[in-house]
N, CA and C atoms as an extended XYZ file, in Angstrom:
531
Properties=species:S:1:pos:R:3:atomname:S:1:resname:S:1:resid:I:1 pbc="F F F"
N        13.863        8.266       71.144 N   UNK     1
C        12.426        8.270       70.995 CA  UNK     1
C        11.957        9.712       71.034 C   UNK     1
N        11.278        9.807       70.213 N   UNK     2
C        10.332       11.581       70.224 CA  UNK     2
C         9.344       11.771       70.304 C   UNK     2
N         8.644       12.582       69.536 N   UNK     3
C         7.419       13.320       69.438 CA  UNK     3
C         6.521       11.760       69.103 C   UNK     3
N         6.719       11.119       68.175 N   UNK     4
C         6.798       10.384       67.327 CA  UNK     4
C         5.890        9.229       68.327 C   UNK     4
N         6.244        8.925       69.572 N   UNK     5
C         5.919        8.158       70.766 CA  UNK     5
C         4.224        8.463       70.978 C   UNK     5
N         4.254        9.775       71.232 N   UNK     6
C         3.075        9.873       71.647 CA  UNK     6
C         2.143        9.834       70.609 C   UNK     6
N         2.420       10.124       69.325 N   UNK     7
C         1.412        9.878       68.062 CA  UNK     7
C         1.241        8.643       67.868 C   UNK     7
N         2.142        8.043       67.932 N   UNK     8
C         1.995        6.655       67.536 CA  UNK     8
C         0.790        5.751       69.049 C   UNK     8
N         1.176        6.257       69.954 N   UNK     9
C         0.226        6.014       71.331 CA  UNK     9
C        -1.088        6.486       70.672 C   UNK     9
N        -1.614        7.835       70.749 N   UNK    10
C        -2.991        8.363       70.100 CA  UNK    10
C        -3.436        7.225       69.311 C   UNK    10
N        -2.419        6.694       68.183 N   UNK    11
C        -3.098        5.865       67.254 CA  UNK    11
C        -2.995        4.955       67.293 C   UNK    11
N        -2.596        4.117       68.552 N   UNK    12
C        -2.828        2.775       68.903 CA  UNK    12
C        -4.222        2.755       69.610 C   UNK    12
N        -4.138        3.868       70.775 N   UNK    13
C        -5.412        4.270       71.518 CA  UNK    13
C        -7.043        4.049       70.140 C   UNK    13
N        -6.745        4.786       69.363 N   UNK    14
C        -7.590        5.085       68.212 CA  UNK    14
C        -7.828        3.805       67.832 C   UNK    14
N        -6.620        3.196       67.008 N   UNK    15
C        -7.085        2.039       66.919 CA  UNK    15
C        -7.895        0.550       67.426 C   UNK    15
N        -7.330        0.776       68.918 N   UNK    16
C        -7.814        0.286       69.733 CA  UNK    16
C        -9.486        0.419       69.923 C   UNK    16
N        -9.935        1.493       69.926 N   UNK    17
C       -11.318        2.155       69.941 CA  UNK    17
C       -11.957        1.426       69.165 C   UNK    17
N       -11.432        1.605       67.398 N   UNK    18
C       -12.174        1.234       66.515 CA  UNK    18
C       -12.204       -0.095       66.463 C   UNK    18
N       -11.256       -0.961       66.880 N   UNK    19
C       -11.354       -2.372       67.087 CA  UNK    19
C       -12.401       -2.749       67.879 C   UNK    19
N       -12.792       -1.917       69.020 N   UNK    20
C       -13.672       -2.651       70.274 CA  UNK    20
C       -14.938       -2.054       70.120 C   UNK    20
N       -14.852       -1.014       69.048 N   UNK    21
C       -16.558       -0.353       69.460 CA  UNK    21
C       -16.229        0.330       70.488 C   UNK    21
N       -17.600        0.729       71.114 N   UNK    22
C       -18.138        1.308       71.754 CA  UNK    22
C       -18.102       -0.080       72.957 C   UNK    22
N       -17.555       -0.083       74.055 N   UNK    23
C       -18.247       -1.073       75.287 CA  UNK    23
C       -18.131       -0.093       76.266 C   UNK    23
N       -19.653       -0.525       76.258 N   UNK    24
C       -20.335        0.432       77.383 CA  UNK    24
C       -19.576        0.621       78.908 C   UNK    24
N       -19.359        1.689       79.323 N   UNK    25
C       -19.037        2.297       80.855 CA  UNK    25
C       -19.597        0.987       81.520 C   UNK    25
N       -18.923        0.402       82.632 N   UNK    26
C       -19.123       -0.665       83.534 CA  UNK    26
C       -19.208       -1.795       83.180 C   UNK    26
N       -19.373       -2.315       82.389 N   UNK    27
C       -19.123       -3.759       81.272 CA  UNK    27
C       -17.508       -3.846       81.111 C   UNK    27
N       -16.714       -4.959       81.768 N   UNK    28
C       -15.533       -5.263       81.509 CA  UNK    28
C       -15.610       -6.200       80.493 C   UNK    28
N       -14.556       -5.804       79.625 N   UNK    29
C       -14.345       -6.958       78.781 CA  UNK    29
C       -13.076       -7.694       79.004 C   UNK    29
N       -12.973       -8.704       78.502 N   UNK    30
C       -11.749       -9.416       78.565 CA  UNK    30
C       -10.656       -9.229       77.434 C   UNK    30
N        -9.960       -8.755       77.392 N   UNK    31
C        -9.018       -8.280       76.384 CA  UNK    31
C        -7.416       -9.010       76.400 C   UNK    31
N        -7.197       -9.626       75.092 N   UNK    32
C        -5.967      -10.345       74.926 CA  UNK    32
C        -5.089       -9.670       74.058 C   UNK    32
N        -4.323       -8.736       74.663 N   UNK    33
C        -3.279       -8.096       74.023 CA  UNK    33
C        -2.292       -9.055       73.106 C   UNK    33
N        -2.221       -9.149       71.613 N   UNK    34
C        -1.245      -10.316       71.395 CA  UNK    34
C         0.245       -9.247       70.814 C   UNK    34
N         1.314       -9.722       71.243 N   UNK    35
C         2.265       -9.197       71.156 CA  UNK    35
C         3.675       -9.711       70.619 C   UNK    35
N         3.772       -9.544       69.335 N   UNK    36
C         4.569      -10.639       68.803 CA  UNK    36
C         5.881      -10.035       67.969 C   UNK    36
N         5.881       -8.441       68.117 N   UNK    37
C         7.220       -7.898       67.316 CA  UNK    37
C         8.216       -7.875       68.511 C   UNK    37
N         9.615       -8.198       68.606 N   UNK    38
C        10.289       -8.252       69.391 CA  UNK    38
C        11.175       -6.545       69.619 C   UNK    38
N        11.254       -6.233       70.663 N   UNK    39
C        12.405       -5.083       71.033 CA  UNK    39
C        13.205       -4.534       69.894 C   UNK    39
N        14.069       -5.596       69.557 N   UNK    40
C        15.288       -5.533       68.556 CA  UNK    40
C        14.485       -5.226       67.179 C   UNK    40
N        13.352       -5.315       66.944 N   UNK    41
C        12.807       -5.240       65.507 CA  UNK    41
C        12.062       -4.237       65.479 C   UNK    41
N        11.006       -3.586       66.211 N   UNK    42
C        10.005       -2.322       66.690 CA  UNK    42
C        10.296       -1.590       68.174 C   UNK    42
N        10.687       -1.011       68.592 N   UNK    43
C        10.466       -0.904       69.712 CA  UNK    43
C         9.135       -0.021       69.457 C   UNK    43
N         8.869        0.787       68.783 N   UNK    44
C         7.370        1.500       68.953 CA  UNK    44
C         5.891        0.597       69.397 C   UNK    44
N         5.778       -0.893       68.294 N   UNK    45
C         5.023       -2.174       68.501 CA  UNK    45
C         4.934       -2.066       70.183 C   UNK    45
N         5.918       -2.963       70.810 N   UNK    46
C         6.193       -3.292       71.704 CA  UNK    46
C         5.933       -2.547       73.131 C   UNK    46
N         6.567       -1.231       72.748 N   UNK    47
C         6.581       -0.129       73.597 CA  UNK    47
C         5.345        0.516       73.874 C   UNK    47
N         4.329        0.518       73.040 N   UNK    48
C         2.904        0.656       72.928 CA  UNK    48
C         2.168       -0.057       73.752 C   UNK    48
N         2.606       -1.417       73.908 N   UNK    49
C         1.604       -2.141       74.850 CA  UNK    49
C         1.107       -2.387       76.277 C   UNK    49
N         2.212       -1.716       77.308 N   UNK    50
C         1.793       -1.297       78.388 CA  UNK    50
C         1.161       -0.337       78.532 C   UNK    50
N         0.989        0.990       77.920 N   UNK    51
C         0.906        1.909       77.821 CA  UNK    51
C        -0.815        1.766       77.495 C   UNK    51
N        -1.137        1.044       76.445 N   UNK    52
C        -2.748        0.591       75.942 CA  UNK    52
C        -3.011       -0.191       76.899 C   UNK    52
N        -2.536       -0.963       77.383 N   UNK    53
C        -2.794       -2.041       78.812 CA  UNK    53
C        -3.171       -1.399       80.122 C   UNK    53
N        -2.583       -0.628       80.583 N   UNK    54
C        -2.473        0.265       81.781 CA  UNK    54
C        -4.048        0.937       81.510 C   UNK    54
N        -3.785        1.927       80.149 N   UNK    55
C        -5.414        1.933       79.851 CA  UNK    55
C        -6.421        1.518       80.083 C   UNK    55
N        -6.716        0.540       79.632 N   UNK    56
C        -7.382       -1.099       79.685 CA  UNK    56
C        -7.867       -0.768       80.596 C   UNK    56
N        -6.577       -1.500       81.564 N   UNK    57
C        -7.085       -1.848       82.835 CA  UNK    57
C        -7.339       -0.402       84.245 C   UNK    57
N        -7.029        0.332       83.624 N   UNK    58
C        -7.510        1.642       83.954 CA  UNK    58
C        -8.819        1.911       83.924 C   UNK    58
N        -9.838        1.418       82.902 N   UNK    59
C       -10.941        1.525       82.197 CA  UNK    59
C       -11.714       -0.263       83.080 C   UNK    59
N       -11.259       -0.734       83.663 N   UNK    60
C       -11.918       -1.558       84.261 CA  UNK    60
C       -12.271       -3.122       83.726 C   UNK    60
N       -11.816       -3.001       82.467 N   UNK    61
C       -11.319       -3.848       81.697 CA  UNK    61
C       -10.435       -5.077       81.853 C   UNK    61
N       -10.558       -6.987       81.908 N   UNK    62
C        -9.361       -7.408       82.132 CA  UNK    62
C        -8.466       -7.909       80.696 C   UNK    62
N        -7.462       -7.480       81.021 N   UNK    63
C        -6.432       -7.959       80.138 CA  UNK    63
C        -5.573       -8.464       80.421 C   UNK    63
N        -5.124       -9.521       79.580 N   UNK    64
C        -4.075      -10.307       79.266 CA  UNK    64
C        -3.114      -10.414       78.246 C   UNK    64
N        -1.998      -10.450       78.308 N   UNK    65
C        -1.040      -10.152       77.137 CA  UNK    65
C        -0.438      -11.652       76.805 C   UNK    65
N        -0.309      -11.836       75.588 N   UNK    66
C         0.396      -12.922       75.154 CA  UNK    66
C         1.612      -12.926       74.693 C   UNK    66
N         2.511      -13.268       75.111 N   UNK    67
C         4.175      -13.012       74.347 CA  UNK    67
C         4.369      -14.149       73.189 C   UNK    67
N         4.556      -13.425       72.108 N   UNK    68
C         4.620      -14.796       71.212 CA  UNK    68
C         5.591      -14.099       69.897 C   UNK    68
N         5.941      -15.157       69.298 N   UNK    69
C         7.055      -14.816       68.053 CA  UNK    69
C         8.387      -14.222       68.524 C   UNK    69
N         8.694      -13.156       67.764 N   UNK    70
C        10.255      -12.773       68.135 CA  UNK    70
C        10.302      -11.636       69.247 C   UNK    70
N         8.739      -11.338       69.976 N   UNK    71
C         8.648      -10.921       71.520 CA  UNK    71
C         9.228      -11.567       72.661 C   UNK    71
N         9.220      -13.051       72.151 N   UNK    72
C         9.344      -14.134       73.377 CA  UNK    72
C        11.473      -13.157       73.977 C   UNK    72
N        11.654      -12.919       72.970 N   UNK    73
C        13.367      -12.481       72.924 CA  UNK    73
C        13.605      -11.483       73.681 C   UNK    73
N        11.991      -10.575       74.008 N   UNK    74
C        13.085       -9.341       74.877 CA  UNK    74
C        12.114       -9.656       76.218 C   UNK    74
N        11.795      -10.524       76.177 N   UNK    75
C        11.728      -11.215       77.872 CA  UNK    75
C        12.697      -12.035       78.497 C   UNK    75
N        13.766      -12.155       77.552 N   UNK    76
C        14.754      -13.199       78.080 CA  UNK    76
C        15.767      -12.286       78.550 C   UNK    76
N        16.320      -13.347       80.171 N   UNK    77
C        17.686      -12.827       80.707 CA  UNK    77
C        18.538      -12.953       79.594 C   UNK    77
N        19.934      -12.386       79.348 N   UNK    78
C        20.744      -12.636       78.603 CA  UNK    78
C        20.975      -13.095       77.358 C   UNK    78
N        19.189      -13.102       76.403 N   UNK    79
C        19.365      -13.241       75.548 CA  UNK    79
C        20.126      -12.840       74.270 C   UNK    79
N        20.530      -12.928       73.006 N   UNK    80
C        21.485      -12.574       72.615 CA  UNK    80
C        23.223      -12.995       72.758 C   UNK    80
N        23.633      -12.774       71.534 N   UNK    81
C        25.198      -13.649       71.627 CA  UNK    81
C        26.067      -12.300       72.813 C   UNK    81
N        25.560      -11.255       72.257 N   UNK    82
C        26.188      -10.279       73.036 CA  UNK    82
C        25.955      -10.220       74.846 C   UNK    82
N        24.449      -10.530       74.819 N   UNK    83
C        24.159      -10.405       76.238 CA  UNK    83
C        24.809      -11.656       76.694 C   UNK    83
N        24.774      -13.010       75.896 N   UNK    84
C        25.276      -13.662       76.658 CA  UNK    84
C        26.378      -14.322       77.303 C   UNK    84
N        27.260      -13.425       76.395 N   UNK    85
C        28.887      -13.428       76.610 CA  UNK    85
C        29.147      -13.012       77.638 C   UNK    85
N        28.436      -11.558       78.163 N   UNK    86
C        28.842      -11.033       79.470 CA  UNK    86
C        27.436      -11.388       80.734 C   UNK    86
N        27.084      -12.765       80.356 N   UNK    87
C        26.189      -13.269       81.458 CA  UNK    87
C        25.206      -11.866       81.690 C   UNK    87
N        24.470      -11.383       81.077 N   UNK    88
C        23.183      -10.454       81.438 CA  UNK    88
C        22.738      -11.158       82.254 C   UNK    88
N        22.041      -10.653       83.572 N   UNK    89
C        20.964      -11.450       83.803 CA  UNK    89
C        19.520      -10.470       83.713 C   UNK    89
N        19.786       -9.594       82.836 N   UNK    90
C        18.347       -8.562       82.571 CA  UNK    90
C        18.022       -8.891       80.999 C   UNK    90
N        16.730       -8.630       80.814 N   UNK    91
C        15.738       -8.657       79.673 CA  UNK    91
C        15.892       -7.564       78.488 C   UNK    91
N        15.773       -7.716       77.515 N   UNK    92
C        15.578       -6.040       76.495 CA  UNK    92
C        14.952       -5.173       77.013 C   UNK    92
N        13.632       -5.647       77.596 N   UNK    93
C        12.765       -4.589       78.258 CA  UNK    93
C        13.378       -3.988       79.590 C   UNK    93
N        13.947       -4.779       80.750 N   UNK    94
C        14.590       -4.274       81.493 CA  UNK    94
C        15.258       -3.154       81.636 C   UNK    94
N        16.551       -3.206       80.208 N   UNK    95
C        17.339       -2.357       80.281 CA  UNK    95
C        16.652       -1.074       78.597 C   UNK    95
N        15.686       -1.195       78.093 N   UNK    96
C        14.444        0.046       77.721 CA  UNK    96
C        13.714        0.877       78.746 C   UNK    96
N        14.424        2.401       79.005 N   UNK    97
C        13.673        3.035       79.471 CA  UNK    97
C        12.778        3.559       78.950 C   UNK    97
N        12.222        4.434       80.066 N   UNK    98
C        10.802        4.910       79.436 CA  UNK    98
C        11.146        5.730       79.374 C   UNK    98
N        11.063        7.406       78.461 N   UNK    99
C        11.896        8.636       78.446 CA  UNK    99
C        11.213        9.509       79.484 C   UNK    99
N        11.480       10.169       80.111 N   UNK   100
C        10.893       11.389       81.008 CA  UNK   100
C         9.504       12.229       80.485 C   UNK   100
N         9.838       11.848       79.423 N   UNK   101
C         8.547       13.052       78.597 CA  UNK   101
C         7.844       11.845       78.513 C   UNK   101
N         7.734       11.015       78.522 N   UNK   102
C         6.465        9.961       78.121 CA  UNK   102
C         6.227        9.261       79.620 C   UNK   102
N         7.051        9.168       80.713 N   UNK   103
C         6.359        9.036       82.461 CA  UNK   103
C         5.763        9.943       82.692 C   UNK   103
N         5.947       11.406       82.280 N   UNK   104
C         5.009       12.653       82.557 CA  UNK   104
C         3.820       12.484       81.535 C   UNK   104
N         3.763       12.314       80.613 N   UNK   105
C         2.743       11.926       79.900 CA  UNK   105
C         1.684       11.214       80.840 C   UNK   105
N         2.477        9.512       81.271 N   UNK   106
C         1.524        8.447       81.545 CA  UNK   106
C         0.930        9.200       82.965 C   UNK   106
N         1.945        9.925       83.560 N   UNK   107
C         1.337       10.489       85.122 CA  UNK   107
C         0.337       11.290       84.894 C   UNK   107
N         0.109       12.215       83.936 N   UNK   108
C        -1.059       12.843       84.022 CA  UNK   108
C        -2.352       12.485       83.463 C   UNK   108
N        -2.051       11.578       82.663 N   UNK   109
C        -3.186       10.927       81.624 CA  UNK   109
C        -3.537        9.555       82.695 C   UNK   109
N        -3.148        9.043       83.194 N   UNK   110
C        -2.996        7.955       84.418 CA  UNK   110
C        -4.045        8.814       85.853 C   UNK   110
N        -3.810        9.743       85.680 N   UNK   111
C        -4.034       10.409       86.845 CA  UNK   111
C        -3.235        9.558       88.195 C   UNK   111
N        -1.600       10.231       88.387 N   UNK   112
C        -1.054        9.311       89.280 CA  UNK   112
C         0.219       10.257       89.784 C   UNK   112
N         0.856       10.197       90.315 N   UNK   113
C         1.969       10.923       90.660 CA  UNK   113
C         3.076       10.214       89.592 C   UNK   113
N         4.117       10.861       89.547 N   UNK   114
C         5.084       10.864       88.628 CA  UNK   114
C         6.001        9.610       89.405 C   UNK   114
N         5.833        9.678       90.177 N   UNK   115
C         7.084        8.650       91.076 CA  UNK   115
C         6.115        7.185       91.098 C   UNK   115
N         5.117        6.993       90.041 N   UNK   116
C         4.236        6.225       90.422 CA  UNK   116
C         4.585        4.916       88.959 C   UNK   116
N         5.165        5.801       88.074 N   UNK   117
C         5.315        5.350       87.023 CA  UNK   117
C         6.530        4.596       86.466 C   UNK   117
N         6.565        3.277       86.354 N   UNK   118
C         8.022        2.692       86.336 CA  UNK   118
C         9.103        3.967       85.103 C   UNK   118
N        10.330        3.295       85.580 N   UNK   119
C        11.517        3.731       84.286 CA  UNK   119
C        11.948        2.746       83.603 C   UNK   119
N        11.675        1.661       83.580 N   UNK   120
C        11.725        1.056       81.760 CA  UNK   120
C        10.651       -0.114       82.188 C   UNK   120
N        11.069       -0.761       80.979 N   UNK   121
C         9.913       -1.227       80.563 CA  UNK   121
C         9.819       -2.953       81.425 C   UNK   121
N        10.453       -3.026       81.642 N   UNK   122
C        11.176       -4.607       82.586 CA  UNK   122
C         9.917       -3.929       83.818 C   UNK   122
N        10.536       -3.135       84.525 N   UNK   123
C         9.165       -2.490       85.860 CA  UNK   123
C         8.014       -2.241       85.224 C   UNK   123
N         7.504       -1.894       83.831 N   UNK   124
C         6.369       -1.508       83.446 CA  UNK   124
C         5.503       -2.786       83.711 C   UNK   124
N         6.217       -4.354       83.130 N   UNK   125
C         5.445       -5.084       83.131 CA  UNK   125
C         5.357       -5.931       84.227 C   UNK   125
N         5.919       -5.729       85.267 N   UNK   126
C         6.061       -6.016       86.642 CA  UNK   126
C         4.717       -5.326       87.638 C   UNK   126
N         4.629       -4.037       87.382 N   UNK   127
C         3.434       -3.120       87.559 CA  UNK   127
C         2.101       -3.307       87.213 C   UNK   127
N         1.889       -4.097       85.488 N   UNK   128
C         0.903       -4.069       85.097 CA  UNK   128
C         0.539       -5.912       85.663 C   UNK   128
N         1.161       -6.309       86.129 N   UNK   129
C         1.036       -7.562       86.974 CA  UNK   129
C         0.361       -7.499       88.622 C   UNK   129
N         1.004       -6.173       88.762 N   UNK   130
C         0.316       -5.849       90.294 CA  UNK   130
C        -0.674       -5.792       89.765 C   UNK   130
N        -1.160       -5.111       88.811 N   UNK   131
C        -2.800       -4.456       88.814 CA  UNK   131
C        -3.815       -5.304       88.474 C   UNK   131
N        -3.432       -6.863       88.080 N   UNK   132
C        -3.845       -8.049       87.669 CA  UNK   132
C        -3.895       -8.066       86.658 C   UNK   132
N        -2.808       -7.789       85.664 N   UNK   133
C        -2.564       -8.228       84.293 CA  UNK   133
C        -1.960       -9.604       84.311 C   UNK   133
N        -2.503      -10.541       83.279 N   UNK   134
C        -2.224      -12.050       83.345 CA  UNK   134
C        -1.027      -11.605       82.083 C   UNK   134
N         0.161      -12.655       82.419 N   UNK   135
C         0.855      -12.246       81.241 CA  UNK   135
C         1.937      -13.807       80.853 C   UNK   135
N         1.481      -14.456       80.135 N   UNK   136
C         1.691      -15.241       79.093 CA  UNK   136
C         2.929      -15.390       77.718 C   UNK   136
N         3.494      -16.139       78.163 N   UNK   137
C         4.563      -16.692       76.794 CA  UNK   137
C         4.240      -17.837       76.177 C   UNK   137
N         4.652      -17.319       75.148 N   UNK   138
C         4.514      -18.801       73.925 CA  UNK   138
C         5.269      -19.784       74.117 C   UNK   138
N         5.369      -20.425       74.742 N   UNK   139
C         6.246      -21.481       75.257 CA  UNK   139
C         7.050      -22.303       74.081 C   UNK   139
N         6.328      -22.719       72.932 N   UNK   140
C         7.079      -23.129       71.395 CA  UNK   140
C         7.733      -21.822       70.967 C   UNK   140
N         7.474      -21.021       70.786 N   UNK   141
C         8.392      -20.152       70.448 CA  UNK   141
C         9.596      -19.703       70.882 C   UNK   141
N         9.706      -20.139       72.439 N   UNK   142
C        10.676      -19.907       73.594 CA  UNK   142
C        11.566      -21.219       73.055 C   UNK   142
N        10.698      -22.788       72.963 N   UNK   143
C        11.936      -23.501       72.589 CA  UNK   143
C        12.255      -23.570       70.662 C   UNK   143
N        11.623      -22.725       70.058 N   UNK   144
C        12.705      -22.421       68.225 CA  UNK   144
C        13.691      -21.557       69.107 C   UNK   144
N        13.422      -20.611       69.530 N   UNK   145
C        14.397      -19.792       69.861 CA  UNK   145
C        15.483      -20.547       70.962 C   UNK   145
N        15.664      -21.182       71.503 N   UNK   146
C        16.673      -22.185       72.140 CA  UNK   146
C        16.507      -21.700       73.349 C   UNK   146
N        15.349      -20.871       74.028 N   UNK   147
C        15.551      -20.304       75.920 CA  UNK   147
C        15.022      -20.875       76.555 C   UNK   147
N        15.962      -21.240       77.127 N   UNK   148
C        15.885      -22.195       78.344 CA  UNK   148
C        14.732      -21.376       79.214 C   UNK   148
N        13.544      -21.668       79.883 N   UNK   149
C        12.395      -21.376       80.752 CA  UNK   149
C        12.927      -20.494       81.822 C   UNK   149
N        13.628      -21.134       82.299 N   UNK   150
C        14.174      -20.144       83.201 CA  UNK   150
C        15.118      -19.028       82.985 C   UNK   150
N        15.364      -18.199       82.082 N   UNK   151
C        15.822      -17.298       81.462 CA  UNK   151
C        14.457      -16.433       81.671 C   UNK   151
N        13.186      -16.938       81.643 N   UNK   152
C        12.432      -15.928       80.956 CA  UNK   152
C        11.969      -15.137       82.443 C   UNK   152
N        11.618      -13.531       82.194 N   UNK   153
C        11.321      -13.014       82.818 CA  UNK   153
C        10.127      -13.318       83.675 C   UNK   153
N        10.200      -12.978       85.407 N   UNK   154
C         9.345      -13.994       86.064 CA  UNK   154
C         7.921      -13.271       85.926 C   UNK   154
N         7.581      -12.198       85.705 N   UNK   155
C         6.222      -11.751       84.806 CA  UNK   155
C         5.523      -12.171       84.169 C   UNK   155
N         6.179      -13.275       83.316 N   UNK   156
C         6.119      -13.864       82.413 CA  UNK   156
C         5.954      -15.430       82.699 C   UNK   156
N         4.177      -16.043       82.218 N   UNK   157
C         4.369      -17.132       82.583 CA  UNK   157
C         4.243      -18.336       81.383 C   UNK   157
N         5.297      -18.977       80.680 N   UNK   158
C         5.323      -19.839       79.446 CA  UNK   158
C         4.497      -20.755       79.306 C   UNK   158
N         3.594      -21.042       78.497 N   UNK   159
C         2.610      -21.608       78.489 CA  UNK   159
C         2.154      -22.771       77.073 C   UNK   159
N         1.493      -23.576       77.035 N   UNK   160
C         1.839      -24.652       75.424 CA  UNK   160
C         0.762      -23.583       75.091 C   UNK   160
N         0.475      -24.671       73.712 N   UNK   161
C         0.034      -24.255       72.605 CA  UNK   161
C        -1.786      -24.618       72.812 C   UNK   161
N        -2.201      -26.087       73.700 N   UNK   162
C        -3.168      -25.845       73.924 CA  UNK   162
C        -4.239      -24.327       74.733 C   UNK   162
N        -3.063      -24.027       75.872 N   UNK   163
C        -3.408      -23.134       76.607 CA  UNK   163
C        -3.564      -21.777       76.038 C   UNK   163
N        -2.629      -21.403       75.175 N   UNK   164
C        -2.551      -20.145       74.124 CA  UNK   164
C        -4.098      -20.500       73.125 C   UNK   164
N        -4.996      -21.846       72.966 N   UNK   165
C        -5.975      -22.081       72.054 CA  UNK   165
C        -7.020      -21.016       73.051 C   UNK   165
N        -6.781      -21.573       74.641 N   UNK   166
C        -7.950      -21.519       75.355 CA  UNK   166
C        -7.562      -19.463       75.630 C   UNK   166
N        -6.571      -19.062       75.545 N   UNK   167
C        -6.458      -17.332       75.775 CA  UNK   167
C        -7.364      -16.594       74.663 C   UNK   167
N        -7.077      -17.182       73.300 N   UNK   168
C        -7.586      -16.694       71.858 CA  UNK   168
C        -9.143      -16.796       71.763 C   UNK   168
N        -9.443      -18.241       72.474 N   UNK   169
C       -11.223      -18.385       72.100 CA  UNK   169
C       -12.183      -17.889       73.655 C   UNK   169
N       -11.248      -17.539       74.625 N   UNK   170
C       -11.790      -16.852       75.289 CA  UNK   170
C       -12.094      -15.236       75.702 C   UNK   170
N       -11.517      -15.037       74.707 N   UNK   171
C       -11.094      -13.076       75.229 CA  UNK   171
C       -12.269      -12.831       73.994 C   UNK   171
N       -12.637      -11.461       74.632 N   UNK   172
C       -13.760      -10.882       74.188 CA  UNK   172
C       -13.365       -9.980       73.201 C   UNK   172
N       -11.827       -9.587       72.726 N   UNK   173
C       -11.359       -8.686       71.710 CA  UNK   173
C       -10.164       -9.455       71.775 C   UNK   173
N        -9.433       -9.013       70.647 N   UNK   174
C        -8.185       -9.264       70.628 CA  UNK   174
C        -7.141       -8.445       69.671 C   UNK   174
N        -6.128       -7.675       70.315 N   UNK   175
C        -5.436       -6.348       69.703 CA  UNK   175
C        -4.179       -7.481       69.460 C   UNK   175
N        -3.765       -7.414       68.387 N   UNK   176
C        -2.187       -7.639       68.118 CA  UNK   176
C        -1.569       -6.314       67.541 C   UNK   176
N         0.309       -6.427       68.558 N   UNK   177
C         0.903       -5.732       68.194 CA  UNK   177
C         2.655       -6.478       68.036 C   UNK   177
């Protein structure tokens, strides 16, 4: 990962902006991060979304992330023929760090100490759970893909298809990545 990280951040940030307008200082909105490119296919997609989240909810903002499509895959223990030959019991994101130049990034733009900031991305979304990020799986998508529920990372809470109706018609924006 390079330079490349943080531009692509600016212009999620950016994008993000132009999606929401202007909402005014002290007005939280409710924000449904939807997140549906998996690890193995983008990591930039993917890798972007704590990072805009932390934001968010930095900004006073609540958000919620939805895991859905071929995302549902790098929340799973041992997913994969490879992971699951040698019994993984960690996630894609788990074993995705975050590079040194982009925790120094989030520490100063965060305003936070450096030791404050997970090293991959498995702790990122463990973190953005402390801070009261709600975080959601597509539960049909979990069973096309054949994962068993309990595989899925415990961050992560699988949910039907009615409940994913009630995340979409309730959030006050909605970013897919």
């Amino acid at each position: 990962m390079g330079n490349w990280i943080q531009k692509f951040m600016v212009v999620g940030a950016l994008l993000a902006w132009g999606l929401f307008g202007h909402i005014p200082h002290g007005e939280a909105a409710q924000i449904l991060i939807h997140m549906k490119t998996s690890l193995a296919e983008d990591d930039a997609q993917i890798c972007a979304v704590p990072n805009v989240v932390w934001a968010m909810t930095k900004a006073g903002h609540q958000v919620k992330i939805l895991v859905d499509a071929s995302a549902v895959t790098s929340v799973t223990k041992g997913f994969g023929w490879f992971n699951s030959l040698f019994g993984s019991g960690s996630t894609a994101l788990d074993r995705a760090t975050l590079p040194e130049r982009e925790r120094q990034s989030l520490a100063e733009q965060m305003e936070v100490s450096l030791e404050k900031v997970p090293h991959n991305y498995g702790d990122y979304f463990q973190f953005l759970k402390s801070l009261g990020v709600e975080i959601y799986g597509n539960q049909t998508m979990m069973l096309l893909y054949n994962i068993n529920l309990s595989k899925i990372d415990s961050a992560v809470t699988p949910i039907p298809l009615n409940q994913m109706v009630e995340l979409f018609s309730s959030a006050d924006h909605i970013v897919v990545y």
